[in-house]
N, C-alpha and C positions, 0 to 999 in steps of 0.2 A: 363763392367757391369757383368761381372764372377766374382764370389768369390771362392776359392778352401776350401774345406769342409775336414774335417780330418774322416777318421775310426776309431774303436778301434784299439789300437797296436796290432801285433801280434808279436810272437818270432818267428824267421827266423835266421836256423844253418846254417854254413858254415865254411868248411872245419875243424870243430870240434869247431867252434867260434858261440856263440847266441847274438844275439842282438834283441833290438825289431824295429820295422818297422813299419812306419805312412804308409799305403796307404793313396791318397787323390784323389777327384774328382774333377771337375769345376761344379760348378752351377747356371745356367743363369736364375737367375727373368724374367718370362712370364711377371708380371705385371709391374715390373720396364723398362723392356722392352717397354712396351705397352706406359707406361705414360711417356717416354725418346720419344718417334716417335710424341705421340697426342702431346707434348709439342713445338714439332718443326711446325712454321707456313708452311712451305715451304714444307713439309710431308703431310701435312694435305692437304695444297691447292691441290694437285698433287692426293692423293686420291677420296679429291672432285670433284675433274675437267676433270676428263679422258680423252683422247684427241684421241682414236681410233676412224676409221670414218667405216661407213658400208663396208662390206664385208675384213675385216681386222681384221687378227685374232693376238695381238699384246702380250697377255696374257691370264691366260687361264680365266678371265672373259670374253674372249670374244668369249671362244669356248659354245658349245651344252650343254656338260654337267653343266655349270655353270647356262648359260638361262635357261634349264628346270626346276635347283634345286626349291624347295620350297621358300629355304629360300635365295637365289640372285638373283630371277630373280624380286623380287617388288623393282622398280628402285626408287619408292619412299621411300625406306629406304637403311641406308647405315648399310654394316654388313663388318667386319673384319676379312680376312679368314688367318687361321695360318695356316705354314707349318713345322712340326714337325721331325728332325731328332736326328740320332747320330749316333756317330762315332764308331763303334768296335775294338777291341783293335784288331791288326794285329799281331799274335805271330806265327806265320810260317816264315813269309817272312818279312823282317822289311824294307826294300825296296818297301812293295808294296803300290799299290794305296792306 
């Protein structure tokens, strides 16, 4: 569900040779995302149905800070918590993590 998105070109010399140069990124639709998961019944059952039992901390829904929030701890409604990362380019060491 990534699509790779192009940049302006740029011109990039070497060794007295110029050419130009697509960088590109990946870009993942949140909401393509979203509506690939709600579309799955088996997704959906498994967030409606939570199966952690008292004093079992399984996810962090079921830690403190989730219970206290405002907005996940009214058990009578259901809210979808995203987790946001990325990856940074590693130009030291291209071996690393």
């Amino acid at each position: 569900m990534q699509e790779s998105i192009c940049f302006a070109p740029r011109l990039q010399s070497h060794s007295g040779v110029s050419r130009y140069t697509y960088d590109t990124f990946l870009y993942v639709s949140v909401e393509k995302t979203l509506c690939s998961l709600l579309s799955n019944e088996l997704y959906v059952d498994a967030v409606m149905h939570r199966k952690s039992g008292p004093g079992v901390i399984a996810d962090f829904m079921d830690g403190s800070h989730c219970q206290q929030h405002y907005r996940f701890a009214d058990y009578t409604k259901t809210s979808i918590k995203l987790q946001l990362f990325y990856d940074g380019p590693g130009v030291t060491n291209p071996l690393s993590s």
